[in-house]
DSSP file (Angstrom, degrees, kcal/mol; ACC not computed):
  #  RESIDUE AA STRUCTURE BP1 BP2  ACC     N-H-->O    O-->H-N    N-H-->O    O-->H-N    TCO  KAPPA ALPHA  PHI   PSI    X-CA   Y-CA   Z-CA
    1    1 A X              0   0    0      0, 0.0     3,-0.2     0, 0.0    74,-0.0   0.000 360.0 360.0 360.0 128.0   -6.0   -9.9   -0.7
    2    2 A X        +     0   0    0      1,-0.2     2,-0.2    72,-0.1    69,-0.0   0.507 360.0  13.9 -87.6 -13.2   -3.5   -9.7    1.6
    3    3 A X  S    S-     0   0    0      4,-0.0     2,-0.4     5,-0.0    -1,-0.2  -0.702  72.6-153.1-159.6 121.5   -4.4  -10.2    4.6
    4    4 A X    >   -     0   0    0     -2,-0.2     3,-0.9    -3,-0.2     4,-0.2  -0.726  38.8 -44.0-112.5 131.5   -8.0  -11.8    5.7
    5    5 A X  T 3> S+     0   0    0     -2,-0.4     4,-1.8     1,-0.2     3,-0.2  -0.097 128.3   8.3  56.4-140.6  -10.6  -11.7    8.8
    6    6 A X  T 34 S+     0   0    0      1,-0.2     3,-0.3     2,-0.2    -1,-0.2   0.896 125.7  67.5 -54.8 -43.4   -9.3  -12.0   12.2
    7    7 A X  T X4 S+     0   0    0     -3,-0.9     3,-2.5     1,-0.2     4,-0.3   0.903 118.1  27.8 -21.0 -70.9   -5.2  -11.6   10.5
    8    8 A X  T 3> S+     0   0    0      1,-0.3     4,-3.1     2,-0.2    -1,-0.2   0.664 111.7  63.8 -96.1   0.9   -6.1   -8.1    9.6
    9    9 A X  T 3< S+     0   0    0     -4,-1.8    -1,-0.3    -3,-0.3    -2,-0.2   0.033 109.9  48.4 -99.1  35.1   -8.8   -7.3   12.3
   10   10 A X  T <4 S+     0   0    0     -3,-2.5    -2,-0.2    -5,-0.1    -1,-0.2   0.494 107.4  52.2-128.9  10.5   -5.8   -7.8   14.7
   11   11 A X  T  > S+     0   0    0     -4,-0.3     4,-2.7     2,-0.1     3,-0.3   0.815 110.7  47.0 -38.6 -86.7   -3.7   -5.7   12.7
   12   12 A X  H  X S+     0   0    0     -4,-3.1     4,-0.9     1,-0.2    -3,-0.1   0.639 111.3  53.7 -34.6 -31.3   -6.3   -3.1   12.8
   13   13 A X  H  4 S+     0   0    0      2,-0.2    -1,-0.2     3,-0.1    -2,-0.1   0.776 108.9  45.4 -68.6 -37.2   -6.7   -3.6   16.6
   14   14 A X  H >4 S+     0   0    0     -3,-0.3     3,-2.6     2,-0.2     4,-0.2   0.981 116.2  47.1 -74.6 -56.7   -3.0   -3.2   17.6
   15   15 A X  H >< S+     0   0    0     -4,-2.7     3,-2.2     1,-0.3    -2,-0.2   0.924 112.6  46.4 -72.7 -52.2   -2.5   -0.1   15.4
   16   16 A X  T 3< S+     0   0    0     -4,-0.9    -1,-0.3     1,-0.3    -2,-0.2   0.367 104.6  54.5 -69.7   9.6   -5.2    1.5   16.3
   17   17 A X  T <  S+     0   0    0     -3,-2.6     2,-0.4    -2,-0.2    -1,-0.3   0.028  90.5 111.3-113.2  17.8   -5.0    1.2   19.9
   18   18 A X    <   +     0   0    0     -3,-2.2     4,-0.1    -4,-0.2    -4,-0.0  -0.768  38.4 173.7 -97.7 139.1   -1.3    2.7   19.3
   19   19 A X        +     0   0    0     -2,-0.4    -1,-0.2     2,-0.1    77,-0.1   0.716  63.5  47.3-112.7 -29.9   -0.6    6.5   20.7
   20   20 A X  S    S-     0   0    0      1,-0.3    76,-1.3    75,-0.2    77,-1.2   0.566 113.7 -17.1 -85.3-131.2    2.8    6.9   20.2
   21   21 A X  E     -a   97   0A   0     75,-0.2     2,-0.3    74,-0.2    -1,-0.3  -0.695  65.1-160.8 -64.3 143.0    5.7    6.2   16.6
   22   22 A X  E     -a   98   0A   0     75,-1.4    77,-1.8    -3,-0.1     2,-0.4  -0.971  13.5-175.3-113.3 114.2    3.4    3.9   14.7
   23   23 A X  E     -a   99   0A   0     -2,-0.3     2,-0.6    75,-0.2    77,-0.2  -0.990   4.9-168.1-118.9 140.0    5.8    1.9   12.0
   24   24 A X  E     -a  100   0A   0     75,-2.5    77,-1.5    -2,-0.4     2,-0.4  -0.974  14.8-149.8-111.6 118.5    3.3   -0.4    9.7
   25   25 A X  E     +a  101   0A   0     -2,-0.6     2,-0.2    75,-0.2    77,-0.2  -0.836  20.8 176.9-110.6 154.8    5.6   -2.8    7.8
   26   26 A X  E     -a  102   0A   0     75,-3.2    77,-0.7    -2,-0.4     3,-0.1  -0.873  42.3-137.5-155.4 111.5    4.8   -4.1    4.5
   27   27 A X  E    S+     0   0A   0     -2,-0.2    76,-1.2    75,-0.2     2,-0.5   0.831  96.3  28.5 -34.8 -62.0    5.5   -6.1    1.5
   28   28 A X  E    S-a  103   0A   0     74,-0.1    43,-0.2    -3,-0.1    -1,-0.2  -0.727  93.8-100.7-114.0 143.1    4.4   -3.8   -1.1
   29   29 A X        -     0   0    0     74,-1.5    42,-1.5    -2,-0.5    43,-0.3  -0.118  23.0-154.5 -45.1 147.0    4.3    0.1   -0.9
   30   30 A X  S    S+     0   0    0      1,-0.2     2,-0.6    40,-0.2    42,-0.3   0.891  82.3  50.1 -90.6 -85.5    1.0    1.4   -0.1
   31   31 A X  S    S+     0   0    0     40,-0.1     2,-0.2    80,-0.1    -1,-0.2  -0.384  72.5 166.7 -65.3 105.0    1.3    5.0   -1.7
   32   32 A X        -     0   0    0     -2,-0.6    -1,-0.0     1,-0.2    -2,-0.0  -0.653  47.9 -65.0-111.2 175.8    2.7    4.6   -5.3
   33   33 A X     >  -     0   0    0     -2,-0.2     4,-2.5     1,-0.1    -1,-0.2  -0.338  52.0-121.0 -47.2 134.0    3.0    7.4   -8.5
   34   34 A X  H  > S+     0   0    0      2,-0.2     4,-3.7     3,-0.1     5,-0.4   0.984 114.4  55.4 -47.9 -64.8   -0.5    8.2   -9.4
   35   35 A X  H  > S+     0   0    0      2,-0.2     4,-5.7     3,-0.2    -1,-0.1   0.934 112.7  44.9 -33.8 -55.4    0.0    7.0  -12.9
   36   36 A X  H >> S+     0   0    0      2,-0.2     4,-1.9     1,-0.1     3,-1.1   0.954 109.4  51.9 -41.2 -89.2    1.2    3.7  -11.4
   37   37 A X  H 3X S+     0   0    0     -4,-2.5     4,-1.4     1,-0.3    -2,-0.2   0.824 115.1  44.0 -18.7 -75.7   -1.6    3.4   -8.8
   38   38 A X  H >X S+     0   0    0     -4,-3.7     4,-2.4     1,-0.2     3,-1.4   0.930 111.5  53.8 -58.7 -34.5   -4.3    4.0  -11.9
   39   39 A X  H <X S+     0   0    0     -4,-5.7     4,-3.6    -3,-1.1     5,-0.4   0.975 109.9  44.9 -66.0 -53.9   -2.3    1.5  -14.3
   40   40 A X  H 3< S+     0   0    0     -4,-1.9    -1,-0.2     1,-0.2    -2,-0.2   0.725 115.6  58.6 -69.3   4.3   -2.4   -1.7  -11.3
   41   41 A X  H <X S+     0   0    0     -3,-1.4     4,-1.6    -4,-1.4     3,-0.5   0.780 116.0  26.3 -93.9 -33.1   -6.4   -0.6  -10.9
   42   42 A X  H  X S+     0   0    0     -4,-2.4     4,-2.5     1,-0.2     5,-0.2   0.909 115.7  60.7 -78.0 -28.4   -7.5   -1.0  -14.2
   43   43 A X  H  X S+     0   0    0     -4,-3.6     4,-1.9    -5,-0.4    -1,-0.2   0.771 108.0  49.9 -53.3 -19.1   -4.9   -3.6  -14.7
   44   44 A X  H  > S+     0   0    0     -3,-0.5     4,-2.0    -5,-0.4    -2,-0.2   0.981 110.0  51.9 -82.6 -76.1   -7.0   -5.4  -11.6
   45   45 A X  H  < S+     0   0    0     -4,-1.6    -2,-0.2     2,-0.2    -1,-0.1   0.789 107.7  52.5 -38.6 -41.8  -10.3   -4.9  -13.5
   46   46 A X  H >< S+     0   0    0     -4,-2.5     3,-3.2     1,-0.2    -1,-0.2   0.988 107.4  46.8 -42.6 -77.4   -8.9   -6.4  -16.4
   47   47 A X  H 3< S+     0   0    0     -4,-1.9    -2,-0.2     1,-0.2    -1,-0.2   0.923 112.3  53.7 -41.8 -51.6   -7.8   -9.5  -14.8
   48   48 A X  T 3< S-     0   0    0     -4,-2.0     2,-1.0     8,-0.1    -1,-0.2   0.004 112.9-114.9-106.4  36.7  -11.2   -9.7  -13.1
   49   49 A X    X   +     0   0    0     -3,-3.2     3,-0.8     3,-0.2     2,-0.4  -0.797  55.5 159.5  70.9 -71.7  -13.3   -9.5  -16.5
   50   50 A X  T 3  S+     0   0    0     -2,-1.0    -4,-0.1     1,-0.3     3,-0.1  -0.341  72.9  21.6 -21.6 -83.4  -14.9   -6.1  -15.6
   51   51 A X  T 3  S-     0   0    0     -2,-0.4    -1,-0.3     1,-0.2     2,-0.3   0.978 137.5 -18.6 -56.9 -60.5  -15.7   -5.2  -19.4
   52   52 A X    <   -     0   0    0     -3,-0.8    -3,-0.2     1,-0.1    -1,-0.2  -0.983  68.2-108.1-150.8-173.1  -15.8   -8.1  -21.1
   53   53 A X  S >  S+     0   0    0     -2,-0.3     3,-0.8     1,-0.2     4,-0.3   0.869 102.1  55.9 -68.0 -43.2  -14.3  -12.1  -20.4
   54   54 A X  T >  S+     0   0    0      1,-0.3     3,-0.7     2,-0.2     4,-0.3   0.819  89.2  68.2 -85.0 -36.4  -11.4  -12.5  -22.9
   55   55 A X  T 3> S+     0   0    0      1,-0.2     4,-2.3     2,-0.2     5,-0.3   0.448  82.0  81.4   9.3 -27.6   -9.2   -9.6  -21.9
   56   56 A X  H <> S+     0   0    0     -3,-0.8     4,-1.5     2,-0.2     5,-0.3   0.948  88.9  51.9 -59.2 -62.8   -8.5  -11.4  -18.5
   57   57 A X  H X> S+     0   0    0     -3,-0.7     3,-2.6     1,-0.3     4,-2.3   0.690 114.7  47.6 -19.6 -89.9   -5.6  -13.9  -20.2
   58   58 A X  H >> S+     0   0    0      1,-0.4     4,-2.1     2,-0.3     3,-0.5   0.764 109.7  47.5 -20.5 -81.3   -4.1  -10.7  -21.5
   59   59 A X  H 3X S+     0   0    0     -4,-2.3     4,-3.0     1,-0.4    -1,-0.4   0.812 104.8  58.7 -46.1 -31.0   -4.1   -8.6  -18.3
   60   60 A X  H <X S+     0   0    0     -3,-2.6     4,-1.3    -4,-1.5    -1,-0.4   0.923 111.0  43.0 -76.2 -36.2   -2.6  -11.3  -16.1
   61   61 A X  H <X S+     0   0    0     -4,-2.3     4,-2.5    -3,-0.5     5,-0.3   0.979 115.8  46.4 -87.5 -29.6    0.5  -11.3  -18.5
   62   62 A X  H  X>S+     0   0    0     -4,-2.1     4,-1.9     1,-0.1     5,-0.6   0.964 116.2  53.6 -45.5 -42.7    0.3   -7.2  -18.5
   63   63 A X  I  <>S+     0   0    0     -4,-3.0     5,-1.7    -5,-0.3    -2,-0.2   0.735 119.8  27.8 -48.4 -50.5    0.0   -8.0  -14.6
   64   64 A X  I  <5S+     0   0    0     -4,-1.3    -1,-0.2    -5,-0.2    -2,-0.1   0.895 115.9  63.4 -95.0 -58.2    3.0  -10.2  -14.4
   65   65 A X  I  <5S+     0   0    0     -4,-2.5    -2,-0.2    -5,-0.3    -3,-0.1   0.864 116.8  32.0 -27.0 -51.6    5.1   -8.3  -17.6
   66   66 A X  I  <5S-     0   0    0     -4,-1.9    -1,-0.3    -5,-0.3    -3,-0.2   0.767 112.9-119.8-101.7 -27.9    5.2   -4.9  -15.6
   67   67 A X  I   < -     0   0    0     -5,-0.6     2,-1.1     1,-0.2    -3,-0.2   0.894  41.1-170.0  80.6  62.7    5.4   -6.9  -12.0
   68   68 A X      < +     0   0    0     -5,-1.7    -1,-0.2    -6,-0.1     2,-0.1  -0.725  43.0 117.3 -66.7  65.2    1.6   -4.8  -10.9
   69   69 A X        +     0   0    0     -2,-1.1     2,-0.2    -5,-0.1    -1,-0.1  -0.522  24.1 113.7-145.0  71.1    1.7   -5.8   -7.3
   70   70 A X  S  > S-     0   0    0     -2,-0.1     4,-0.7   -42,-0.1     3,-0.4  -0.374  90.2 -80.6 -92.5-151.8    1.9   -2.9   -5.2
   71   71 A X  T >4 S+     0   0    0    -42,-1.5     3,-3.2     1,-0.2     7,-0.4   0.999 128.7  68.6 -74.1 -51.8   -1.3   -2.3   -2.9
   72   72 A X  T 34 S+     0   0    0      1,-0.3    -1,-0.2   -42,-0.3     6,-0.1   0.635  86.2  67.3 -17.3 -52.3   -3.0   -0.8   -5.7
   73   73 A X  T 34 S+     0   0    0     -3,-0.4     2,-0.5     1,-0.2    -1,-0.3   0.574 102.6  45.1 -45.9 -37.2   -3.2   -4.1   -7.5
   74   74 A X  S <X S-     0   0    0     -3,-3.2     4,-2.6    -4,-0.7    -1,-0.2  -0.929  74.8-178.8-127.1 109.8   -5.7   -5.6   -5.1
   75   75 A X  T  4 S+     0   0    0     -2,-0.5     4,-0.5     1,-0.2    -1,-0.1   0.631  80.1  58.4 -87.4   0.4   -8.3   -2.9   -4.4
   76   76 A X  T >> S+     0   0    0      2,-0.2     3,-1.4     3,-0.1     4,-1.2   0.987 114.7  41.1-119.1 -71.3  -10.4   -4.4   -2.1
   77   77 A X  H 3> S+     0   0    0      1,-0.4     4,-2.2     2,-0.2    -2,-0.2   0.719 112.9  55.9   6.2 -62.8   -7.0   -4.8    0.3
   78   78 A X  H 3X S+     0   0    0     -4,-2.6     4,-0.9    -7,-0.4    -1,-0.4   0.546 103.4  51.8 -70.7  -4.7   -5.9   -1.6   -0.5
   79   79 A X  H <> S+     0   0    0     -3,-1.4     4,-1.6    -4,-0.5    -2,-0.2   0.548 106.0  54.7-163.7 -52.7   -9.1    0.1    0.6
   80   80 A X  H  X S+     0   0    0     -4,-1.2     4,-0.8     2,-0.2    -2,-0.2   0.903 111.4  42.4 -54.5 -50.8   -9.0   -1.4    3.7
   81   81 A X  H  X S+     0   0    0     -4,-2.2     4,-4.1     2,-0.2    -2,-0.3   0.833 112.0  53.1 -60.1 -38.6   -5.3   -0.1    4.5
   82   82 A X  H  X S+     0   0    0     -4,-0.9     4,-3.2     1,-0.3     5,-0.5   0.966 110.0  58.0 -83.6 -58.7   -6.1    3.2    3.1
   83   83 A X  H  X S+     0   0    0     -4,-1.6     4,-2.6     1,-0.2     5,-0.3   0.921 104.5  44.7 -21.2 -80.7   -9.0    2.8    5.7
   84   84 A X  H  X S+     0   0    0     -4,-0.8     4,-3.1     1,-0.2    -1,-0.2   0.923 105.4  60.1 -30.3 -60.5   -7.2    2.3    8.5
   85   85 A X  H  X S+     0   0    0     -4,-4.1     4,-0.7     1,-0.2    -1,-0.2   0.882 112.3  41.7 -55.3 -24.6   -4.6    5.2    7.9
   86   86 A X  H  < S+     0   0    0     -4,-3.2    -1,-0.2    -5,-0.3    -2,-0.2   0.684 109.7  59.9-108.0   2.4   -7.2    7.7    7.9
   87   87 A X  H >< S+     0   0    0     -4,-2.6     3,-1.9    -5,-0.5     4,-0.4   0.777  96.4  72.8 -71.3 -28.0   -9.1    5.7   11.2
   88   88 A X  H 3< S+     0   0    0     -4,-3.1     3,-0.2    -5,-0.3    -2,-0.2   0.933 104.9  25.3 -66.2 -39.3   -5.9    6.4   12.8
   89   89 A X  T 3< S+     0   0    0     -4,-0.7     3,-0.5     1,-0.2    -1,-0.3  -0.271  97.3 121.0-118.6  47.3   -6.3   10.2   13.3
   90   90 A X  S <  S+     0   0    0     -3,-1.9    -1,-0.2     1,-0.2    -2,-0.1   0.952  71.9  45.7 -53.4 -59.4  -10.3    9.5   13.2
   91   91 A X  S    S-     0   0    0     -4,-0.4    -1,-0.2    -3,-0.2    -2,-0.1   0.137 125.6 -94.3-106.3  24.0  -10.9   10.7   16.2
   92   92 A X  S    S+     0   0    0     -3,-0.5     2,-0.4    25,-0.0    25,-0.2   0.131 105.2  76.3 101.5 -29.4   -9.0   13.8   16.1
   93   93 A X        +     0   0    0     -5,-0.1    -2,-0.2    23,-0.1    -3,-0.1  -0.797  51.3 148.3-141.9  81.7   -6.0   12.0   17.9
   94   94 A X        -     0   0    0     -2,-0.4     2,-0.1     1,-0.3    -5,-0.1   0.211  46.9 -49.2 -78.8-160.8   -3.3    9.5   16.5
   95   95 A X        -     0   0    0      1,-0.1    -1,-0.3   -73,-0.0   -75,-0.2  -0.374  54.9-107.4 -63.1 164.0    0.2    8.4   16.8
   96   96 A X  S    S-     0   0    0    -76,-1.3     2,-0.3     1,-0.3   -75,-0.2   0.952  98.1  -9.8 -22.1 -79.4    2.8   10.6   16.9
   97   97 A X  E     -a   21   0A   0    -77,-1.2   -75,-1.4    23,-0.1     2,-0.4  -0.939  63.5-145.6-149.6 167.4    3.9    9.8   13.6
   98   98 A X  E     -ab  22 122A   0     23,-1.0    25,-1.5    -2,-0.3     2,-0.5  -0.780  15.8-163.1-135.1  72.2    2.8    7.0   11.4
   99   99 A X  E     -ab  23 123A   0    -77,-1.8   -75,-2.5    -2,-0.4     2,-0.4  -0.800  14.9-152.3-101.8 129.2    5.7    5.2    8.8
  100  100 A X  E     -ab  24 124A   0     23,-1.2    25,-2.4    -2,-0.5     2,-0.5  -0.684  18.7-172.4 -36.6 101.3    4.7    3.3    6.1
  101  101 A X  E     +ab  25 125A   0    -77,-1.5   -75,-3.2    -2,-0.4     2,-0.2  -0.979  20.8 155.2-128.6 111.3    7.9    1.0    6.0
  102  102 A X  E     -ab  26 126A   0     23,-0.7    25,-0.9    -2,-0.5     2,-0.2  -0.718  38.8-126.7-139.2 179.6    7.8   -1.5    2.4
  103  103 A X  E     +ab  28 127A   0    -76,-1.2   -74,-1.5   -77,-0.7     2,-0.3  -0.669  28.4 173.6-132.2 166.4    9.9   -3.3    0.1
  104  104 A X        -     0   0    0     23,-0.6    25,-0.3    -2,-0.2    26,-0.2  -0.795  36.8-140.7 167.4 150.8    9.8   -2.9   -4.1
  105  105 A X  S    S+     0   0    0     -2,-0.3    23,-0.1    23,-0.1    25,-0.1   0.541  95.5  34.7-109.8 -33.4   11.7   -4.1   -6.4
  106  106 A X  S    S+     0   0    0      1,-0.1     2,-0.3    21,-0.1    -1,-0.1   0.166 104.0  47.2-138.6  76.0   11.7   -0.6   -8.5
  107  107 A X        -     0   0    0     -3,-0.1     2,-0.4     2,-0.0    24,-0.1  -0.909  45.0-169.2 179.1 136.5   11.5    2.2   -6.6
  108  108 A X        +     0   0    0     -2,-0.3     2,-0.3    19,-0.2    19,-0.2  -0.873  38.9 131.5-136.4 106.0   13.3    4.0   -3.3
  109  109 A X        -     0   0    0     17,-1.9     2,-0.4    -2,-0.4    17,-0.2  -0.995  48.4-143.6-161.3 166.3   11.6    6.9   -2.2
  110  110 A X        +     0   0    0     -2,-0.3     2,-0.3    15,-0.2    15,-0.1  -0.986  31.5 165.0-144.9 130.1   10.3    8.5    0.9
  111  111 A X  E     -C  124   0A   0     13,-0.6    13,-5.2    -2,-0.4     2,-0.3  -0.934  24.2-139.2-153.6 164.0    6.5   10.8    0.5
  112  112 A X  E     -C  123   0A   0     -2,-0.3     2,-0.3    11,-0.2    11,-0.2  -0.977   8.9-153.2-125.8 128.4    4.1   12.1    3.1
  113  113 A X  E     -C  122   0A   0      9,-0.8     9,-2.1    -2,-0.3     2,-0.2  -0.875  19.9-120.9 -88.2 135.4    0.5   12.0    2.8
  114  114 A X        +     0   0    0     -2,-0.3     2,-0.3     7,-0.2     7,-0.2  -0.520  41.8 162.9 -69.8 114.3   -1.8   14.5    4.6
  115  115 A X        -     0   0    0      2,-0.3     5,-0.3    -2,-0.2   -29,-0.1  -0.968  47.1 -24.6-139.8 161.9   -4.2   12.7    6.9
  116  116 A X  S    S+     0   0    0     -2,-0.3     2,-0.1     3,-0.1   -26,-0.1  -0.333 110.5  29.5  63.7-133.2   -6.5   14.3   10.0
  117  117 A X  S >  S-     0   0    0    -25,-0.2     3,-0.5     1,-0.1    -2,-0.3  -0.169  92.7 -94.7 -42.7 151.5   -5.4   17.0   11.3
  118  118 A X  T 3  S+     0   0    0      1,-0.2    -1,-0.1    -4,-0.1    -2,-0.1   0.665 123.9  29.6  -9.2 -45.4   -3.5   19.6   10.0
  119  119 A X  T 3  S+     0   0    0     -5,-0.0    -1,-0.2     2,-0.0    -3,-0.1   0.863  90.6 115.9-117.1  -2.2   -0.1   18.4   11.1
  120  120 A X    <   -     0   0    0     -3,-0.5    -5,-0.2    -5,-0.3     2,-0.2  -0.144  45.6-175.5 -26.9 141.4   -0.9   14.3   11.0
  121  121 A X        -     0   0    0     -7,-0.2   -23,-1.0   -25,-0.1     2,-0.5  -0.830  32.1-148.0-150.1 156.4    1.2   13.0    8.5
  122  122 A X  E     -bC  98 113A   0     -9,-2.1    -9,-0.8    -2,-0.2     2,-0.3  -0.811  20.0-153.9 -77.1 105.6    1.5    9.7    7.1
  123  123 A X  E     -bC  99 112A   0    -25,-1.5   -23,-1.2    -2,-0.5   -11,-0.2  -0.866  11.3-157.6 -90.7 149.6    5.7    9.0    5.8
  124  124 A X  E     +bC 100 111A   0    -13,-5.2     2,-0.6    -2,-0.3   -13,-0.6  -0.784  14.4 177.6 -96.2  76.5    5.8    6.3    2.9
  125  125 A X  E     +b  101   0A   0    -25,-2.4   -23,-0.7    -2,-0.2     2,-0.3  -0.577  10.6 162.3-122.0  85.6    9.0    4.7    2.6
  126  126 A X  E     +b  102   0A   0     -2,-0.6   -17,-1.9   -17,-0.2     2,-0.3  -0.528  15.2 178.9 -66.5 109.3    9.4    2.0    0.0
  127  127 A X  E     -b  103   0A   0    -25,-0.9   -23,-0.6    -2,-0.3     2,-0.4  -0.983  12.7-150.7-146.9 146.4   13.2    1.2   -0.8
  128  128 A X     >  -     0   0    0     -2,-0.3     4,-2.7   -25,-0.2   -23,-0.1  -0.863  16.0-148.4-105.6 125.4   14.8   -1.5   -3.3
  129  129 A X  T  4 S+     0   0    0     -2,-0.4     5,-0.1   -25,-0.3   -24,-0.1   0.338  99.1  59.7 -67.7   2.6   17.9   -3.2   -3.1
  130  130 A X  T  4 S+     0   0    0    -26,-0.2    -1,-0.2     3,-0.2   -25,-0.1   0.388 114.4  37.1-121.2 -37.6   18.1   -3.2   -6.8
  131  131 A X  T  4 S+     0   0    0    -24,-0.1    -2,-0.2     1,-0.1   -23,-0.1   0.937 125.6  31.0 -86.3 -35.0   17.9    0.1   -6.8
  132  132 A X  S  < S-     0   0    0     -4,-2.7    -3,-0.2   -25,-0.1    -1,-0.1   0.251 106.5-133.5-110.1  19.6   19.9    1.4   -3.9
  133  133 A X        -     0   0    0     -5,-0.1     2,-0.4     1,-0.0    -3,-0.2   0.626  17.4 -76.1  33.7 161.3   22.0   -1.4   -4.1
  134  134 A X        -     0   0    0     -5,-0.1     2,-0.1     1,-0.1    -1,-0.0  -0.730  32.5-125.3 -54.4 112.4   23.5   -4.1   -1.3
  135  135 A X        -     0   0    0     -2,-0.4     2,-0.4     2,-0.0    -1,-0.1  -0.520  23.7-149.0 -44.3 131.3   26.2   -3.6    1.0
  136  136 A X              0   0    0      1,-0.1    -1,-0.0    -2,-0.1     0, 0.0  -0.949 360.0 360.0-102.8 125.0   28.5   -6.2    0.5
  137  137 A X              0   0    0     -2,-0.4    -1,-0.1     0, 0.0    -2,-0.0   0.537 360.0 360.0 -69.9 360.0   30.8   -7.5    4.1
């Protein structure tokens, strides 16, 4: 979990009491590759015995090995955010525009998710310095 109780129900307060550019900033990208996304949910079930006890060990070093910690990874977290974005144009009326602003260590890329209305969108933009390299002074 990444954020808990009052933290993220004042998260939740501010953005949703927002009318205009929304920017949500974030450690790890919220919208990943599908494949991705389904590998860091089961990888989560794993870790938290879901089938059967001994399997946990394992998954926490698949869990660490592949570096599984976008939002995906913690579902109960992600669920919440996911929550939000689509409370934002609940009532027929959001922000403007709504960017997703993250860090990741492999991946730079910019998608829009369809949320609300017809022309609501959500931008995602998750960008790596390891990928898109430093500027050096």
């Amino acid at each position: 979990m990444l954020a808990f109780g009052p933290k993220w129900a004042w998260i939740r307060d501010r953005a949703l009491e927002h009318s205009g550019h929304l920017v949500l900033a974030t450690i790890l990208p919220l919208f990943v590759p599908k494949c991705l996304h389904d590998l860091q949910v089961w990888n989560e079930l794993v870790c938290n015995g879901s089938w059967v006890v001994s399997p946990c060990e394992w998954g926490e070093r698949v869990r660490r090995l592949l570096d599984l910690e976008d939002w995906s990874a913690f579902a109960e977290s992600c669920a919440w955010f996911v929550a939000l974005v689509d409370d934002l144009y609940g009532s027929g009326e959001g922000p403007r525009s709504v960017v997703i602003a993250s860090g990741d260590r492999h991946f730079s890329y910019t998608a829009s998710v369809a949320v609300g209305p017809p022309d609501a969108r959500v931008h995602s933009v998750p960008a790596s310095g390891g990928v898109t390299g430093v500027p050096v002074a």
